[in-house]
C-alpha positions in Angstrom: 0.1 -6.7 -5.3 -0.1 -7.7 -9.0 1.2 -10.9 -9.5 3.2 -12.4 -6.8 4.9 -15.2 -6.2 4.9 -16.7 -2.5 7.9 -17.4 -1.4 8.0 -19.6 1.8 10.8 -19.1 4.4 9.4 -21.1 8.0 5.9 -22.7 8.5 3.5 -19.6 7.3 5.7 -16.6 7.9 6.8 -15.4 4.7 7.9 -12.2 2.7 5.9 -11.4 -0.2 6.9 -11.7 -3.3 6.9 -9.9 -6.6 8.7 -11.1 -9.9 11.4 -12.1 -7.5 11.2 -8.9 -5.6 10.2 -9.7 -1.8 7.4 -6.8 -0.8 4.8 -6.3 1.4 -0.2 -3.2 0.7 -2.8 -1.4 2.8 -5.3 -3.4 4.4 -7.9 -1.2 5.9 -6.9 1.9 4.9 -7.6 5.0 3.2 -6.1 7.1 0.1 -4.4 9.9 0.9 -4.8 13.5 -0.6 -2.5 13.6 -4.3 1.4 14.5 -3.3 1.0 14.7 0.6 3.6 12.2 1.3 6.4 14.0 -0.6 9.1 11.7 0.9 7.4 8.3 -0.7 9.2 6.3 -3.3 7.9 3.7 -5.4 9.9 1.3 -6.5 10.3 -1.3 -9.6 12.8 -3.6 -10.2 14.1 -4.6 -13.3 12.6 -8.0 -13.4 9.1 -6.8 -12.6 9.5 -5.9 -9.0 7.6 -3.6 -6.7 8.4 -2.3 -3.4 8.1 1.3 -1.5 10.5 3.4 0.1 11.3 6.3 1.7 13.7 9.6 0.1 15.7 10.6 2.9 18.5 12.5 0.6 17.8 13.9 -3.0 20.0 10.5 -4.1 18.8 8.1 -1.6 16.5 6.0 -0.7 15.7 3.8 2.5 13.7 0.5 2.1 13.7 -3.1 2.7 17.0 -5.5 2.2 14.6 -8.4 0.8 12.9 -6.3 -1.8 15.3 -7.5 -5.2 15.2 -4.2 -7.6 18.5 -4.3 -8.5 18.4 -2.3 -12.2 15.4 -0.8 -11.6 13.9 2.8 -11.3 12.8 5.2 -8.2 9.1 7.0 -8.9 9.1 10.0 -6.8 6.0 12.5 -6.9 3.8 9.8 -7.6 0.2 9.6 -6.1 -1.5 7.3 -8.9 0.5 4.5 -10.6 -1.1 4.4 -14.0 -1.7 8.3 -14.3 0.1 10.8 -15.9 1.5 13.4 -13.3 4.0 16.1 -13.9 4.8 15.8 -10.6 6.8 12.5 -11.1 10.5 12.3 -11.4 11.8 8.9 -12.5 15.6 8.1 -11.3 17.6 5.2 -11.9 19.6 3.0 -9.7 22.6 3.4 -9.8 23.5 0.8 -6.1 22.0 -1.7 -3.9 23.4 -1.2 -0.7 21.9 -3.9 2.1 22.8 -3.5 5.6 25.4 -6.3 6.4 24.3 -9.8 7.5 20.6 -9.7 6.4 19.4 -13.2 6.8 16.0 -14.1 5.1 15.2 -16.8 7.5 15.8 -14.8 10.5 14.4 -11.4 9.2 17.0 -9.4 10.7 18.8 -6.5 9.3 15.6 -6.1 6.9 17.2 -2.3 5.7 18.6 -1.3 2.7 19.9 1.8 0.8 19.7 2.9 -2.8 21.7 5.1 -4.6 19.8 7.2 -7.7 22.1 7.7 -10.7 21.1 11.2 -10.3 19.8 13.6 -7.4 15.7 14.3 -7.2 15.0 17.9 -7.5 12.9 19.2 -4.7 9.6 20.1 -5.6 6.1 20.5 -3.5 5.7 16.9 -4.3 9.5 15.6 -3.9 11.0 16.1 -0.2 13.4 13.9 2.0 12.2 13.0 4.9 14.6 13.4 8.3 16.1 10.8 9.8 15.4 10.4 13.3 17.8 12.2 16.0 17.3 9.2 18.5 16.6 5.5 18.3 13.3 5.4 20.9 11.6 2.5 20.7 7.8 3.0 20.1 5.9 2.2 23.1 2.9 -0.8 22.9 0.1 1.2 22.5 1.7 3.9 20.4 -0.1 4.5 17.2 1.8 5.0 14.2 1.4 5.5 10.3 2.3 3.5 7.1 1.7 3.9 3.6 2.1 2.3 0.0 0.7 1.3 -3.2 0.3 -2.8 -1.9 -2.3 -4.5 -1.7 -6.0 -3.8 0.0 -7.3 -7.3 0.2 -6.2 -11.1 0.5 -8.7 -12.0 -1.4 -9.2 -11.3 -4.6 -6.1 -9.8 -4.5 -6.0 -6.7 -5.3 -3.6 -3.9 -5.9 -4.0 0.0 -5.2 -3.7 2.5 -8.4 -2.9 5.1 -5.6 -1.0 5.9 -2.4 -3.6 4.6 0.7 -2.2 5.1 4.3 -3.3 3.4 7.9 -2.9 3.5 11.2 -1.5 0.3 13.0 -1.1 0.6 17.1 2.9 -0.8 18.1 2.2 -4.6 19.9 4.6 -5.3 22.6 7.2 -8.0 21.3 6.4 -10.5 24.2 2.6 -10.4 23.0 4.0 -10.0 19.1 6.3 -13.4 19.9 3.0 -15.3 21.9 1.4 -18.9 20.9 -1.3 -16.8 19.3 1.0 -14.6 17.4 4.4 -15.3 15.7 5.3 -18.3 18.2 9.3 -17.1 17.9 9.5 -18.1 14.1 10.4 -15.7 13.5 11.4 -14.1 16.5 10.6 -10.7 16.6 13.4 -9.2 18.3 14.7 -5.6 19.7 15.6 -4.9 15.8 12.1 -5.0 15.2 8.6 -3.1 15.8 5.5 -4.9 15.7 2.2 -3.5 15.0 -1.2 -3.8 14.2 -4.9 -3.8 15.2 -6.6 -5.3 18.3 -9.1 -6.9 16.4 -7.2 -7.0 12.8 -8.2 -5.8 10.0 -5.6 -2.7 9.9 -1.6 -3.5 8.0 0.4 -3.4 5.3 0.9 -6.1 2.7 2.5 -7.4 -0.7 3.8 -4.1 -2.0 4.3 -2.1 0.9 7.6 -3.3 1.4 10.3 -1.3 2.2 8.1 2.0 3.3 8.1 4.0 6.2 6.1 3.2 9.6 5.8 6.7 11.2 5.6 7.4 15.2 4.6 10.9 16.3 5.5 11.9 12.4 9.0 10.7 13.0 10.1 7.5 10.5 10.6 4.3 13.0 10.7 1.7 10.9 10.4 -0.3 7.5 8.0 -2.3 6.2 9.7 -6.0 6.7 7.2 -9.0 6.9 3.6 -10.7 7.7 2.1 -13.9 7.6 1.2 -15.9 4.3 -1.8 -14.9 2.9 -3.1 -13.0 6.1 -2.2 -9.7 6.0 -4.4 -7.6 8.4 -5.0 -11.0 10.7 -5.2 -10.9 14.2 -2.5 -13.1 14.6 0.0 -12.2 12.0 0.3 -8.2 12.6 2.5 -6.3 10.7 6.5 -6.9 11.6 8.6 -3.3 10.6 12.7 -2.9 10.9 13.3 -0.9 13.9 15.4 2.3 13.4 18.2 1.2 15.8 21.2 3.0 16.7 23.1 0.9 14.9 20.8 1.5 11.3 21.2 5.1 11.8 24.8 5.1 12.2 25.2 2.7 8.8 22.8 5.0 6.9 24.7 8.3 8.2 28.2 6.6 7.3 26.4 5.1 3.7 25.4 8.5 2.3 27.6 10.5 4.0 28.2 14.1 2.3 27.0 12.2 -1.6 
């Protein structure tokens, strides 16, 4: 994820860090074709930054509550980071908005809203994507979809140029919360959707914070957290912000008619 700094928050369960900016790449994934995921949004803080996101209204975003990018900018239309794409709208923000009582130790309420300066025009490349008309909870054994610009390895670390995307199978929280998974620090609670691969090697990671996990094409979550320095371990799947009732009602309320 470029260059990160670690921050630790309980024995090896941690947020990833960028420049200040808490974020979490695809492990074991694949790029996807230019502009297919019209509803992604990169994001860089001021102070150097990076997490993902998700445009759910021409001037707002959904991502994560830890990711720090206050002052910074929305990419929209963006496939490659470093190329030159008139598909890419850059918008400022204008707000942070984190969902009230987000603890960092904890992990819960991992959701946040930003407000752009200005609305995104929608283009082929540029679309919200629709908030979901129920909170279901994703089923163990459902397999679901998440995306971002993280990175692809542990070691070296490594960064992708491009948007990669993987599938990560929903792990039931009583498994997720096991001696020979998260051990209840953190506990992975109802707020929360675990998922991963049976035998690893499948998650996101420093970077990835803050994008969508999709169910059935429908968004269910946001990239929250994994373990230091394992992302895609057996033992250390990927831990997303459940959709909840209560999250939807709070985003509805947030951006309103704006």
């Amino acid at each position: 994820m470029g260059a990160f700094l670690i921050l630790f928050t309980s024995a090896a369960v941690i947020l990833l860090v960028i420049h200040g900016g808490l974020c979490v790449d695809i492990i074991g994934g694949t790029e996807v074709a230019p502009h297919s995921r019209p509803f992604m949004a990169l994001i860089y803080g001021a102070k150097g930054a990076v997490c993902g996101g998700a445009l759910i209204k021409e001037n707002w975003v959904l991502t994560a509550a830890h990711c720090n990018v206050e002052g910074g900018k929305v990419i929209l239309g963006v496939h490659s980071q470093k190329a030159k794409e008139k598909e890419k709208q850059v918008l400022q923000i204008a707000k942070q908005i984190r969902y009230p009582c987000y603890y960092s130790s904890s992990k819960e309420n991992d959701i946040m809203l930003l407000q752009l300066q200005r609305r995104a025009k929608r283009t082929k490349a540029v679309q919200p994507i629709p908030l979901p008309t129920s909170d279901d909870d994703p089923k163990p054994g459902t397999v679901c979809t998440v995306a971002g610009w993280g990175q692809t390895r542990n070691y070296p670390r490594k960064v992708s140029d491009t948007l990669r995307e993987v599938n990560v199978t929903v792990i039931s929280r009583q498994v997720c919360n096991d001696n020979n998974h998260y051990k209840n620090n953190p506990v992975i609670t109802e707020n929360m959707i675990c998922a991963g691969a049976k035998n690893g090697g499948k998650d996101t990671c420093s970077g990835d914070s803050g994008g969508p996990l999709r169910c059935n094409n429908v968004v269910r979550g946001i990239t929250s957290f994994g373990k230091l320095k394992k992302c895609g371990s057996v033992d250390g799947p990927g831990v997303y912000t459940r959709l909840t009732k209560k999250y939807l009602q709070w985003i509805r309320k947030t951006i309103g008619g704006a």
